[in-house]
mmCIF file of the N, C-alpha and C atoms, coordinates in Angstrom:
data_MODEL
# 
_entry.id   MODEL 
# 
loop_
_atom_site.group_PDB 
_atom_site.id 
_atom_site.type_symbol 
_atom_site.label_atom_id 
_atom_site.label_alt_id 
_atom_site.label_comp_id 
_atom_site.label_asym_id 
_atom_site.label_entity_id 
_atom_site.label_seq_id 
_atom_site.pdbx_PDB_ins_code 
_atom_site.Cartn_x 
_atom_site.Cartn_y 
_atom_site.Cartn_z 
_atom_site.occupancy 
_atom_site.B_iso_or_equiv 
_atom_site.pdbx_formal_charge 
_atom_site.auth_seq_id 
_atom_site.auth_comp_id 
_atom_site.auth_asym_id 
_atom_site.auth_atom_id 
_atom_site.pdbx_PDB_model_num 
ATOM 1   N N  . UNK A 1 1  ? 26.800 -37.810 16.831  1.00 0.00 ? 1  UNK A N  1 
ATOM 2   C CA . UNK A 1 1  ? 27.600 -36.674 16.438  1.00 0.00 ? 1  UNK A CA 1 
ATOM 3   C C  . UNK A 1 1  ? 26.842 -35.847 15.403  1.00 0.00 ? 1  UNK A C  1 
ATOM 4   N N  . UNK A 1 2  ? 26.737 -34.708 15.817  1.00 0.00 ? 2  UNK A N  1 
ATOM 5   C CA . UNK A 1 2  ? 25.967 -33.684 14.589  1.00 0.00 ? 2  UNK A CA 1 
ATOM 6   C C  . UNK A 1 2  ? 26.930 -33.262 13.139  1.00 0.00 ? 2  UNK A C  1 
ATOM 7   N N  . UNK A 1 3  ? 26.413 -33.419 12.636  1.00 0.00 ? 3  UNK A N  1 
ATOM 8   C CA . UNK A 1 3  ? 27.078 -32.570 11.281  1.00 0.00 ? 3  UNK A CA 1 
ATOM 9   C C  . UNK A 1 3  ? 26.825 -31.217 10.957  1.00 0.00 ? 3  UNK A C  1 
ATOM 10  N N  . UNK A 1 4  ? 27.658 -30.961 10.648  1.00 0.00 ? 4  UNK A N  1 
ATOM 11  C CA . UNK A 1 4  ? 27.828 -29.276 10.295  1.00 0.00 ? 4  UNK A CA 1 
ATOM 12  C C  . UNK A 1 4  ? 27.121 -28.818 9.041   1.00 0.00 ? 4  UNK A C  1 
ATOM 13  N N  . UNK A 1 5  ? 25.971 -27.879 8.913   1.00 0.00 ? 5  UNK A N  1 
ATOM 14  C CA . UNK A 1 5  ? 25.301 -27.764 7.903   1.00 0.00 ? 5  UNK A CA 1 
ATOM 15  C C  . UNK A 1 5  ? 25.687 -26.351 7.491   1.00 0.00 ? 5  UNK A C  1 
ATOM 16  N N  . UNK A 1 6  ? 26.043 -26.466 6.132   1.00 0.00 ? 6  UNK A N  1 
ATOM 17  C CA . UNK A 1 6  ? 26.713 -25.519 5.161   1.00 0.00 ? 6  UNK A CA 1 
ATOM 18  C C  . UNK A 1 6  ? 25.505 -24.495 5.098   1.00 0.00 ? 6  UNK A C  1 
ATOM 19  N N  . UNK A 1 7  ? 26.180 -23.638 4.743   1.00 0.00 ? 7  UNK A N  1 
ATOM 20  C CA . UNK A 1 7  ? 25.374 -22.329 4.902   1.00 0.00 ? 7  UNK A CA 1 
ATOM 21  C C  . UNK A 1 7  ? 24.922 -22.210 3.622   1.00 0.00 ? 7  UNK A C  1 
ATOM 22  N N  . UNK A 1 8  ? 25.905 -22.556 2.648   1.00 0.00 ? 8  UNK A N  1 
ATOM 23  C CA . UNK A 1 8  ? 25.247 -21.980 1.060   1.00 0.00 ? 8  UNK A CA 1 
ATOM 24  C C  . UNK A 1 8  ? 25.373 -23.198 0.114   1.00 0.00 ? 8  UNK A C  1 
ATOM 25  N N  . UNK A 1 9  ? 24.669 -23.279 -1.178  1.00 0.00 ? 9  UNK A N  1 
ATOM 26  C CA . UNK A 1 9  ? 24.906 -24.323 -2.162  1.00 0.00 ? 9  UNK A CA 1 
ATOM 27  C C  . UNK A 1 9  ? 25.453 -23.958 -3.165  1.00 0.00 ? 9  UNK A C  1 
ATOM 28  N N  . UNK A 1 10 ? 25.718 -22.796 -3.497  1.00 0.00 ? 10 UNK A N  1 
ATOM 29  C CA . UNK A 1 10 ? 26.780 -22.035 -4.649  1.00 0.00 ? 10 UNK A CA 1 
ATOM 30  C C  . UNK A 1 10 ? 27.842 -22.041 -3.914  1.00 0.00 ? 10 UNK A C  1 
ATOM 31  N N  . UNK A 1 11 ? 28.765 -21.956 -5.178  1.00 0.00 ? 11 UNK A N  1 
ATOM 32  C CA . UNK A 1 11 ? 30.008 -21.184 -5.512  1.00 0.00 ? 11 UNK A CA 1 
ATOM 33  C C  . UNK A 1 11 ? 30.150 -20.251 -6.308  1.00 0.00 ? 11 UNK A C  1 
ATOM 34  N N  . UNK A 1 12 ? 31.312 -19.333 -5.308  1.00 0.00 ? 12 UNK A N  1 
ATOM 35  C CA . UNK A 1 12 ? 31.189 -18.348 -6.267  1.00 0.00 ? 12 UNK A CA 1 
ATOM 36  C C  . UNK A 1 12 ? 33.070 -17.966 -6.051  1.00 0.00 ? 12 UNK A C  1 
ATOM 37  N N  . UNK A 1 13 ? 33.443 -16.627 -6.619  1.00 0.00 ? 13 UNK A N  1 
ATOM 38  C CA . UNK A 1 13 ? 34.614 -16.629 -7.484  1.00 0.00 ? 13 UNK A CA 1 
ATOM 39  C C  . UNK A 1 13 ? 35.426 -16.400 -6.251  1.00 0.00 ? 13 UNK A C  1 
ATOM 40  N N  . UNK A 1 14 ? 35.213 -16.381 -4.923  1.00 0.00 ? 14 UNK A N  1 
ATOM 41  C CA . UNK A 1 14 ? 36.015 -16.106 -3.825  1.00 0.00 ? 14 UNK A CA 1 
ATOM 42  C C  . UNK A 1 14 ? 35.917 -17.245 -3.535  1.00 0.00 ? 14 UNK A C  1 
ATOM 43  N N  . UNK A 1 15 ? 35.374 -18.320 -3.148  1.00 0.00 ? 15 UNK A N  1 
ATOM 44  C CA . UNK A 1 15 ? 35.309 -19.889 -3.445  1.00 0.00 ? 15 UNK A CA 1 
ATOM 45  C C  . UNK A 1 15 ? 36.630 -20.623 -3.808  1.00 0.00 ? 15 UNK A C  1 
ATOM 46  N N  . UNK A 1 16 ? 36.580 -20.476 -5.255  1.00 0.00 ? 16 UNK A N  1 
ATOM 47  C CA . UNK A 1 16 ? 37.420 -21.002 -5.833  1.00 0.00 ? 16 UNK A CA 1 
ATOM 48  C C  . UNK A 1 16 ? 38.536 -20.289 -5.632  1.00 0.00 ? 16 UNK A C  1 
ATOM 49  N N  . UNK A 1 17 ? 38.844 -18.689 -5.448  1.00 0.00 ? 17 UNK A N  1 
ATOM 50  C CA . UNK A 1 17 ? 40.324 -18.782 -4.895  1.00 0.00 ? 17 UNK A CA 1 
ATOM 51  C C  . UNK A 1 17 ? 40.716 -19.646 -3.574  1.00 0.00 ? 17 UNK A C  1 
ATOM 52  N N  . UNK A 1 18 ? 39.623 -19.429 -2.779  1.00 0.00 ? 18 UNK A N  1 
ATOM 53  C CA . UNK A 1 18 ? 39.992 -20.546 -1.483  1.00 0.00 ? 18 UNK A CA 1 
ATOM 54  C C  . UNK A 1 18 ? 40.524 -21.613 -1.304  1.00 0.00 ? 18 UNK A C  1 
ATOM 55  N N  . UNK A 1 19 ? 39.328 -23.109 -2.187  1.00 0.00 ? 19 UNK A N  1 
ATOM 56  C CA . UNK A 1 19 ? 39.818 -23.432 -2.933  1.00 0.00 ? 19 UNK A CA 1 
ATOM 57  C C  . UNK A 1 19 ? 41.158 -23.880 -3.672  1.00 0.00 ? 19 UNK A C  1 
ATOM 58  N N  . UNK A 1 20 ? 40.626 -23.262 -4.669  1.00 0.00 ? 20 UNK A N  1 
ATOM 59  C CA . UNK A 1 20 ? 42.217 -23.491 -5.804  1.00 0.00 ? 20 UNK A CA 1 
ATOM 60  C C  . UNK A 1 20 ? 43.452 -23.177 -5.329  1.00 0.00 ? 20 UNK A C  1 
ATOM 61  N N  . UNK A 1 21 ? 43.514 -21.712 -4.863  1.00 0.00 ? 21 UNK A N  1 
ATOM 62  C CA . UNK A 1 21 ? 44.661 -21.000 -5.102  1.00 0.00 ? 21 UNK A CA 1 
ATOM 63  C C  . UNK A 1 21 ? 44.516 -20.414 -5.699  1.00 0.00 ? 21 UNK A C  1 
ATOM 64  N N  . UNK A 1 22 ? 43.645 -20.142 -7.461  1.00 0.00 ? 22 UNK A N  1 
ATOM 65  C CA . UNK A 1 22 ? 43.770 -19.398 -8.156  1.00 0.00 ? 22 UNK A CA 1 
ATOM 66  C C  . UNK A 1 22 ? 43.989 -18.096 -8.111  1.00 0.00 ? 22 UNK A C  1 
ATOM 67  N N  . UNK A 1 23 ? 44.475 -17.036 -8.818  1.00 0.00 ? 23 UNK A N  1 
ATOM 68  C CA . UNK A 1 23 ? 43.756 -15.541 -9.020  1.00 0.00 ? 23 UNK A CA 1 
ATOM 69  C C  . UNK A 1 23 ? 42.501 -15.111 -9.132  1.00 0.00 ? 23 UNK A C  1 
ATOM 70  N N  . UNK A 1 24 ? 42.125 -14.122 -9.388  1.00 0.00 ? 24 UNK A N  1 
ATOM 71  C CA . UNK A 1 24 ? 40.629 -13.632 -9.400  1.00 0.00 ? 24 UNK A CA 1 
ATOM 72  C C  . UNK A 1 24 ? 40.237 -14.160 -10.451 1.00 0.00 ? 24 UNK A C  1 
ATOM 73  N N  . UNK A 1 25 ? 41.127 -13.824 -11.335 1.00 0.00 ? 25 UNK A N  1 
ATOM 74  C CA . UNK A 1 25 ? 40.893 -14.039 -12.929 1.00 0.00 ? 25 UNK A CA 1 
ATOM 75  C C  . UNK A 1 25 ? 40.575 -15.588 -13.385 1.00 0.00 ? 25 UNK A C  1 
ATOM 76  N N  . UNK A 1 26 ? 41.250 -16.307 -13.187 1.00 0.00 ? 26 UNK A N  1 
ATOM 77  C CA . UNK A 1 26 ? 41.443 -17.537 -13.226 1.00 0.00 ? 26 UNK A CA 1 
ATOM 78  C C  . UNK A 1 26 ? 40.353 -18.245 -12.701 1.00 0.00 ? 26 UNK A C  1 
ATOM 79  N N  . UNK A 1 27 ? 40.190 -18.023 -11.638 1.00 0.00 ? 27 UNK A N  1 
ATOM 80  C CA . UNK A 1 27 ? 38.927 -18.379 -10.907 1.00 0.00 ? 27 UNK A CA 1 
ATOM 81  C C  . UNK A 1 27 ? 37.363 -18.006 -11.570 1.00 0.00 ? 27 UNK A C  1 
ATOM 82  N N  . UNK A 1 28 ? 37.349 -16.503 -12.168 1.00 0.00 ? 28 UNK A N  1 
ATOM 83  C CA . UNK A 1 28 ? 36.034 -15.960 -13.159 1.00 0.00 ? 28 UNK A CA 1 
ATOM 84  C C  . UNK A 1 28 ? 35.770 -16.955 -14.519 1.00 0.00 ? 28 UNK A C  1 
ATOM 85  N N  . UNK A 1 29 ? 37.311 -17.243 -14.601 1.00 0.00 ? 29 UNK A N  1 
ATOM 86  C CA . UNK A 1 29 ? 37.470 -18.079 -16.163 1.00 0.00 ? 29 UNK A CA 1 
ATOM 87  C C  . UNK A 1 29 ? 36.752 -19.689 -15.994 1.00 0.00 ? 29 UNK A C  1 
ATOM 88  N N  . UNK A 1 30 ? 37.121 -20.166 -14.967 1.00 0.00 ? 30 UNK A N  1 
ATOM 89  C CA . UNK A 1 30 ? 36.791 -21.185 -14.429 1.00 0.00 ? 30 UNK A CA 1 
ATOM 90  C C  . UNK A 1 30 ? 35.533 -21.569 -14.304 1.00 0.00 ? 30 UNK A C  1 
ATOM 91  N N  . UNK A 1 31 ? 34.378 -20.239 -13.260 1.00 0.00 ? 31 UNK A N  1 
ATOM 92  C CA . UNK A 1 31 ? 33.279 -20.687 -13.815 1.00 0.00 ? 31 UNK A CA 1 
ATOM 93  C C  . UNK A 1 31 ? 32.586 -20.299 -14.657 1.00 0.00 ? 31 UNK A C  1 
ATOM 94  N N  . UNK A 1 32 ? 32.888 -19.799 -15.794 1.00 0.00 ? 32 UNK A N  1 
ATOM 95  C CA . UNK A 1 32 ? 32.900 -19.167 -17.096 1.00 0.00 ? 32 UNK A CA 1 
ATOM 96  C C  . UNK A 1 32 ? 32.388 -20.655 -17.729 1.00 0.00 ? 32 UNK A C  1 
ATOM 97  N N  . UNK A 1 33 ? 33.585 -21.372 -17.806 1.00 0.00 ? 33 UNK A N  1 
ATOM 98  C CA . UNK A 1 33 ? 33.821 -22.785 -18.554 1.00 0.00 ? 33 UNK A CA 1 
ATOM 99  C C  . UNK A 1 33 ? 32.830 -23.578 -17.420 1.00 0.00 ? 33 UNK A C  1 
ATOM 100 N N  . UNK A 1 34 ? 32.779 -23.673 -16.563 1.00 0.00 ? 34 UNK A N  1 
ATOM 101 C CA . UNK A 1 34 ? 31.738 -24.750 -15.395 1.00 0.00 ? 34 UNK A CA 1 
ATOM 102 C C  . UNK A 1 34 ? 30.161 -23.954 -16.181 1.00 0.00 ? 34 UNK A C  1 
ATOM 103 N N  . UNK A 1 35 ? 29.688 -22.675 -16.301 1.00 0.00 ? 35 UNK A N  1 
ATOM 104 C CA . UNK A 1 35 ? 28.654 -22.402 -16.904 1.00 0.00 ? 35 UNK A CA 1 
ATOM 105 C C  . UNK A 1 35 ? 28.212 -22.796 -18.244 1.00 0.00 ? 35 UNK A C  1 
ATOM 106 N N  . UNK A 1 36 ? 29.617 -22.874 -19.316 1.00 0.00 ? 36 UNK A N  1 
ATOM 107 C CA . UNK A 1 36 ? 28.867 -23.339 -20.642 1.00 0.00 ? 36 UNK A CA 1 
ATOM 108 C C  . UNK A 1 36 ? 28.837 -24.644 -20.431 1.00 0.00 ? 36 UNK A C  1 
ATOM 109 N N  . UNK A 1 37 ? 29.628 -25.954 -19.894 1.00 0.00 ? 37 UNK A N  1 
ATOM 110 C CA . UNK A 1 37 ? 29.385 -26.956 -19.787 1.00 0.00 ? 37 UNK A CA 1 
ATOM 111 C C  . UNK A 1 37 ? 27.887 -27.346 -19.523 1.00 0.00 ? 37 UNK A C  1 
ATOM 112 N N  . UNK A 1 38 ? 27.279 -26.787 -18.470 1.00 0.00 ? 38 UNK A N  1 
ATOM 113 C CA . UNK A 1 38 ? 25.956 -27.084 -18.284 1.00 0.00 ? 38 UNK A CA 1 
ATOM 114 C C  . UNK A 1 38 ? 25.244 -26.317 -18.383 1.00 0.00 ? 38 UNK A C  1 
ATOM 115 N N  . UNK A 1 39 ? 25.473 -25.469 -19.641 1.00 0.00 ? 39 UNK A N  1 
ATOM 116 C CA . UNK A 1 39 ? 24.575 -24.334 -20.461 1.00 0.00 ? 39 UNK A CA 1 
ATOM 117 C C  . UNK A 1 39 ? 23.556 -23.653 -19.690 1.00 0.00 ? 39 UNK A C  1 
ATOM 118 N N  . UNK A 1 40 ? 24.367 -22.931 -18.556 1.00 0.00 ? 40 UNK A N  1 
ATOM 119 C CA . UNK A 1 40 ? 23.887 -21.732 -18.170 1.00 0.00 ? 40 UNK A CA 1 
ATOM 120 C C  . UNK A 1 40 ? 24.439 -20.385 -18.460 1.00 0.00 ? 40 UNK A C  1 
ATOM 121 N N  . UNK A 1 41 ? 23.584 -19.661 -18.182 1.00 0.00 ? 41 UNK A N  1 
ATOM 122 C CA . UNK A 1 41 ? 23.171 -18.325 -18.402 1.00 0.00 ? 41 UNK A CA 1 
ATOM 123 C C  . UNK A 1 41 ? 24.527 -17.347 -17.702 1.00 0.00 ? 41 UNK A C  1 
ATOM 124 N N  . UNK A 1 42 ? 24.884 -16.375 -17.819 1.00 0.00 ? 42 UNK A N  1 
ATOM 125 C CA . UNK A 1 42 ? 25.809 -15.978 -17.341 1.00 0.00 ? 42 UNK A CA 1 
ATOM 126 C C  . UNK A 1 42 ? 25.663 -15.155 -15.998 1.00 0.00 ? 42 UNK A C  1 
ATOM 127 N N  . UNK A 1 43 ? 24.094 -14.948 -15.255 1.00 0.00 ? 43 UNK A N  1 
ATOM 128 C CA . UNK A 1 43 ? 24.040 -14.849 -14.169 1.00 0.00 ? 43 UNK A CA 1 
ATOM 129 C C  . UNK A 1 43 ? 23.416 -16.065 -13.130 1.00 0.00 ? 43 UNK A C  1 
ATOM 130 N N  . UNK A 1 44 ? 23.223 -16.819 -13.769 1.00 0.00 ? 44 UNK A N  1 
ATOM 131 C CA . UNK A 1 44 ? 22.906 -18.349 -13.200 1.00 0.00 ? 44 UNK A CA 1 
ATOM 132 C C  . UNK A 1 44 ? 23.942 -19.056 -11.751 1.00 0.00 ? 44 UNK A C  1 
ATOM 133 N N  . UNK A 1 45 ? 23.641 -19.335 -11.260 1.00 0.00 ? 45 UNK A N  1 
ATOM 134 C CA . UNK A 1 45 ? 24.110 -19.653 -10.052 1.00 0.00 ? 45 UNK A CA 1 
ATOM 135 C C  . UNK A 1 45 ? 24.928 -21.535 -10.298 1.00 0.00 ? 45 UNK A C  1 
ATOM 136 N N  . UNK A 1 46 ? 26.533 -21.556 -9.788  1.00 0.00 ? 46 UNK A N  1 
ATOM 137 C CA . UNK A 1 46 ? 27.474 -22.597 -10.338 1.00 0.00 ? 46 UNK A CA 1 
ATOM 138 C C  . UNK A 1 46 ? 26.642 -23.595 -8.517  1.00 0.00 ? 46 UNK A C  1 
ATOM 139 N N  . UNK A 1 47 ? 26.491 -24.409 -8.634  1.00 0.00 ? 47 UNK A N  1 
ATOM 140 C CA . UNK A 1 47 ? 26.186 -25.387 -7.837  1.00 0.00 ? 47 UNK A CA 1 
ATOM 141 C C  . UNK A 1 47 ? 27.688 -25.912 -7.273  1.00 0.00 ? 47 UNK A C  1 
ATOM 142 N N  . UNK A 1 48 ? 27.827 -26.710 -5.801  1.00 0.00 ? 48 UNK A N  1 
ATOM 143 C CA . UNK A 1 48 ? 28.888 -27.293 -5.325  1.00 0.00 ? 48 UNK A CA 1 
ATOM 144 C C  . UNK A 1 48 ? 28.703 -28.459 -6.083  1.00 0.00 ? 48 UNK A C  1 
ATOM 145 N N  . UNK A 1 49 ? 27.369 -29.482 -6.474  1.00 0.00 ? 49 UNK A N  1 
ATOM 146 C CA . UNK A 1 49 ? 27.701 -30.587 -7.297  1.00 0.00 ? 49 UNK A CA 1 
ATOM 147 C C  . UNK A 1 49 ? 28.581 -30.376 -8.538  1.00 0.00 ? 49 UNK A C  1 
ATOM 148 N N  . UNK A 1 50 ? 27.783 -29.359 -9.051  1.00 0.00 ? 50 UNK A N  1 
ATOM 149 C CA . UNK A 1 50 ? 28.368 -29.073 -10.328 1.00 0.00 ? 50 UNK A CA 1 
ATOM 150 C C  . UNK A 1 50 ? 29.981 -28.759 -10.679 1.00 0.00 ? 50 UNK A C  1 
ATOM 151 N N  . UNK A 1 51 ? 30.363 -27.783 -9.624  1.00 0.00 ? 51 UNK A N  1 
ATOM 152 C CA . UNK A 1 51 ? 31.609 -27.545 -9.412  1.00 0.00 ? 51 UNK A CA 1 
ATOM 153 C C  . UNK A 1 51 ? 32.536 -29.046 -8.917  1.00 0.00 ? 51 UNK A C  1 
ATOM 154 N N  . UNK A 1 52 ? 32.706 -29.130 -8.472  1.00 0.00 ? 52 UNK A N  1 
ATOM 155 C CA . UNK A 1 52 ? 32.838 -30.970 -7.835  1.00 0.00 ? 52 UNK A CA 1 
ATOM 156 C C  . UNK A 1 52 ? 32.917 -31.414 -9.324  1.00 0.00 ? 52 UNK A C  1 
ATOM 157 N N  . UNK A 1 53 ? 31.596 -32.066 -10.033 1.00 0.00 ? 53 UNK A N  1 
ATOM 158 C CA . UNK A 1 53 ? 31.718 -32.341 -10.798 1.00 0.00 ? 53 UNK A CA 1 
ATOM 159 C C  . UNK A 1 53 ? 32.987 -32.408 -11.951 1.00 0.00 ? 53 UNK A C  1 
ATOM 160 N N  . UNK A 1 54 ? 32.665 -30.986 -11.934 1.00 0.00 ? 54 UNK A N  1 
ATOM 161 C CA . UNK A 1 54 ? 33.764 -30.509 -13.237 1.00 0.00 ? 54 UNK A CA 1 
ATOM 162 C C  . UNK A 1 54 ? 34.946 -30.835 -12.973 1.00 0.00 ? 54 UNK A C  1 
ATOM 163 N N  . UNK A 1 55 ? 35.510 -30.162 -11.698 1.00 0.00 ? 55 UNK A N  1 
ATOM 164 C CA . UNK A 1 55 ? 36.995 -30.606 -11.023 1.00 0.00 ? 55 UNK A CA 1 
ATOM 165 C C  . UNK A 1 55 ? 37.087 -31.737 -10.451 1.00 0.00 ? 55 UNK A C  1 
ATOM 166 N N  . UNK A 1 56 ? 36.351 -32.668 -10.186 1.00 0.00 ? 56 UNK A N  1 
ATOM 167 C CA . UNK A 1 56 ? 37.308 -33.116 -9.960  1.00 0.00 ? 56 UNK A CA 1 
ATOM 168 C C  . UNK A 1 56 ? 37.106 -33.939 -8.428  1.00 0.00 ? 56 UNK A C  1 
ATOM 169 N N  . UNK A 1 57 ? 37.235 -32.452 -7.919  1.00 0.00 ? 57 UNK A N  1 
ATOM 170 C CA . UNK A 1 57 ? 37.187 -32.170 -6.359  1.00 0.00 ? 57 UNK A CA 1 
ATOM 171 C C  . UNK A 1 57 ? 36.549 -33.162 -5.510  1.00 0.00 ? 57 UNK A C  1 
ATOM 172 N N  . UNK A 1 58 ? 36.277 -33.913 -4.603  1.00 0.00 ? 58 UNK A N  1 
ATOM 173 C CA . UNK A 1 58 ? 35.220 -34.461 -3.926  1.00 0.00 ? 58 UNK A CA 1 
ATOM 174 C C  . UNK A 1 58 ? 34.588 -33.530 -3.214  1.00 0.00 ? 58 UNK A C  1 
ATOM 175 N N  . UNK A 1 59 ? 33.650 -33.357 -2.546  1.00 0.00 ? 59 UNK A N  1 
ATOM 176 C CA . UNK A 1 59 ? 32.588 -32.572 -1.806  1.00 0.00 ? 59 UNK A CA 1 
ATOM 177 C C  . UNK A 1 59 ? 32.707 -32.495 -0.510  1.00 0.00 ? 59 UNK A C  1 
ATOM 178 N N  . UNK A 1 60 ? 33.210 -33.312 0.534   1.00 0.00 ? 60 UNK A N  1 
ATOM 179 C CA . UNK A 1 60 ? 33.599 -33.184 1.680   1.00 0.00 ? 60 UNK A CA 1 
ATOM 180 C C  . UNK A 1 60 ? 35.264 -32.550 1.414   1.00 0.00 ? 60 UNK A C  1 
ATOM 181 N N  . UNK A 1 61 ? 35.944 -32.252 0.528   1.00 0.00 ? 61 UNK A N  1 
ATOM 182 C CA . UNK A 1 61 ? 36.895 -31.290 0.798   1.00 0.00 ? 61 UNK A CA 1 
ATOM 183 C C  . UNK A 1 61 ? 36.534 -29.807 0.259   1.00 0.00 ? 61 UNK A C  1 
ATOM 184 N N  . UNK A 1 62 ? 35.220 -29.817 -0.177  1.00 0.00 ? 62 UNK A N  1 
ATOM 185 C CA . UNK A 1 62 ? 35.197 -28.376 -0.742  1.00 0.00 ? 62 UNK A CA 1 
ATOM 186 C C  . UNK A 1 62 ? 34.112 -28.114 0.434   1.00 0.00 ? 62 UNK A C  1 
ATOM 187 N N  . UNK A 1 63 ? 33.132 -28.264 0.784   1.00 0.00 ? 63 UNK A N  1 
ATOM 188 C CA . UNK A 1 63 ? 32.329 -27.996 2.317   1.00 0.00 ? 63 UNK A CA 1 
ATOM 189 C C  . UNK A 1 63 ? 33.022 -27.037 3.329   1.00 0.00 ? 63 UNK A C  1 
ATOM 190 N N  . UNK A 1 64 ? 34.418 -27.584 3.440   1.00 0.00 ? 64 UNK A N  1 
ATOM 191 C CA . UNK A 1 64 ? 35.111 -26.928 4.605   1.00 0.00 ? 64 UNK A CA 1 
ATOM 192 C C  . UNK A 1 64 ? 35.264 -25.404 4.365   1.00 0.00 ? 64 UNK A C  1 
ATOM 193 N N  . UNK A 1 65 ? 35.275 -24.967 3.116   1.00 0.00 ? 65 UNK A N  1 
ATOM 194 C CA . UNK A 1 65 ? 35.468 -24.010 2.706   1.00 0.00 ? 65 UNK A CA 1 
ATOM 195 C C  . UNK A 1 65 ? 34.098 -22.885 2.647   1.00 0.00 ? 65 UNK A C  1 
ATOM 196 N N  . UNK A 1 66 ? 32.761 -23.769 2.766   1.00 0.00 ? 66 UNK A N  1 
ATOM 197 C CA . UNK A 1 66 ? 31.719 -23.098 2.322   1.00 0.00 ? 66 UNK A CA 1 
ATOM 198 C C  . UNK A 1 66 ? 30.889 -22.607 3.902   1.00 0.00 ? 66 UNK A C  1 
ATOM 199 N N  . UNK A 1 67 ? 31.938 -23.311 5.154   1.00 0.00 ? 67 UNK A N  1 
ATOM 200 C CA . UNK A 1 67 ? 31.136 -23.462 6.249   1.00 0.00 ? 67 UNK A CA 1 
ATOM 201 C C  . UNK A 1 67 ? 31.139 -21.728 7.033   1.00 0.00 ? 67 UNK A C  1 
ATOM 202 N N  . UNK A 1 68 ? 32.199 -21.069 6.463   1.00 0.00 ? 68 UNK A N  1 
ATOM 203 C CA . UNK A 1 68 ? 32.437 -19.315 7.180   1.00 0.00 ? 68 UNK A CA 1 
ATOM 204 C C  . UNK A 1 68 ? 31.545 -18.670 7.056   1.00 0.00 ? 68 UNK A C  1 
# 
C-alpha cells in the first residue's frame, strides 16, 4: 500500500484554522507563541513537528489537512 506524500512541511495560519477551528486571529497568535518558544524570527517558517509539538496534536491527524 503506498502512502500519501504531503506536499508541504510548514504550517501556516490557514492550517491552523483547518485544524483548530480557530479565527484568523487566534490562529496568527498561536504561531506567534509556537515562534518564540523555539526562538524564531518572525518570518521563519513554523514546522509540522514543531507545531505537533507544541499542541499537542499527533502528526497523522494534522497530515490530512496538509495533503490539498
Amino acid at each position: 500500500m503506498q502512502q500519501k506524500v504531503p506536499t508541504r512541511i510548514v504550517i501556516y495560519a490557514k492550517d491552523v484554522i483547518n485544524i483548530t477551528g480557530r479565527k484568523e486571529r487566534s490562529a496568527w497568535k498561536l504561531l506567534a507563541q509556537i515562534r518564540k518558544k523555539y526562538n524564531k524570527q518572525k518570518g521563519q517558517f513554523i514546522t509540522v513537528d514543531e507545531f505537533c509539538e507544541f499542541t499537542g496534536i499527533k502528526e497523522e491527524r494534522v497530515m490530512p489537512f496538509l495533503l490539498n
